[in-house]
N, C-alpha and C positions, 0 to 999 in steps of 0.2 A: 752280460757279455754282448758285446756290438756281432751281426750276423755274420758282417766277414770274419772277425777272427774266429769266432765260432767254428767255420767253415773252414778255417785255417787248421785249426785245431782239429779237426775229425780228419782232415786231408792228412796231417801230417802223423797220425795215428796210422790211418790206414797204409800208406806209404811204409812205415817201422814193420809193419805188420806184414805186408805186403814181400817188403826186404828177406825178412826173417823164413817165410813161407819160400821165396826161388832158393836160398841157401840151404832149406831144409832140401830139397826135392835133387837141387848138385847134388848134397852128401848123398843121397840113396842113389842117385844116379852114376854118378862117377866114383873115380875110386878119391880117398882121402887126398893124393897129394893136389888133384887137381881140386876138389874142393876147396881145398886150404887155400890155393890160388886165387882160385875165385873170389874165397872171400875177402882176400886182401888186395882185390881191382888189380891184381896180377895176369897179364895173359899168357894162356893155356897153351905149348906146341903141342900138335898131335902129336903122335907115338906110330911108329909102324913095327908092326909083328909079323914073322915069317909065317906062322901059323895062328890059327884060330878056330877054337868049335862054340859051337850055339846051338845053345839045349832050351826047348822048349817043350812047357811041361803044360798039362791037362788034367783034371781030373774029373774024370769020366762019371756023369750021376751025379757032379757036384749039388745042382741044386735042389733035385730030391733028399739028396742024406740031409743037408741041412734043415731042409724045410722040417724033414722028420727027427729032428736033433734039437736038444735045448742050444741056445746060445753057447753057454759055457762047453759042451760038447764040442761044437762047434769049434771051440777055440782051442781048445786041447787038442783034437785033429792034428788041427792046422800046425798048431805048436810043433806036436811030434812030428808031423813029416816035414818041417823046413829043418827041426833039430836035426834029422838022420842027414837030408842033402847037406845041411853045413859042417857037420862030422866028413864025409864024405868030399865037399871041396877043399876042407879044411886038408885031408890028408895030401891033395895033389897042387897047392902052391899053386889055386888059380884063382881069377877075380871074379864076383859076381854081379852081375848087373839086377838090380830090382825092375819089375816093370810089374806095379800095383795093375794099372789100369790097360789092358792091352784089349785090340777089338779087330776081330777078324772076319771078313765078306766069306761067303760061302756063295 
């Protein structure tokens, strides 16, 4: 295989790869219909709401318990208390926003 296509070829991998990776990160980000949007190179209106709350959450010792936690431990935690919060959002018809990576200045 000649060097440019080569390079053609790993570009245009990465690129699918690349695609696939921003539409993952919409869906957890936004809600379904606007995802769906997205992915069909449709544009998004904002939305305005009379009201709004935002909950943010903590937990406190997180990286000691784990440290002293097997992995799987670990995961089972995590499991049960996002199951309880989405039991819980589930009952009040509201949307949740994911934010895996969040980073706060003290």
């Amino acid at each position: 295989m000649l060097p440019l296509a080569k390079n053609i070829g790993l570009l245009s991998r990465w690129f699918v790869h690349e695609k696939k990776m921003v539409l993952i990160r919409a869906s957890l980000v936004a809600c379904r219909s606007v995802a769906d949007s997205l992915k069909l190179g449709s544009n998004v209106m904002p939305e305005l709401y009379k009201d709004a709350s935002v909950y943010f959450s903590d937990i406190v010792s997180f990286t000691t318990l784990a440290s002293e936690s097997t992995p799987m431990e670990v995961v089972d935690f995590l499991n049960d208390l996002w199951t309880v919060f989405d039991d819980i959002i589930n009952k009040f018809n509201v949307y949740k926003v994911r934010a895996y990576r969040c980073f706060v200045s003290r």
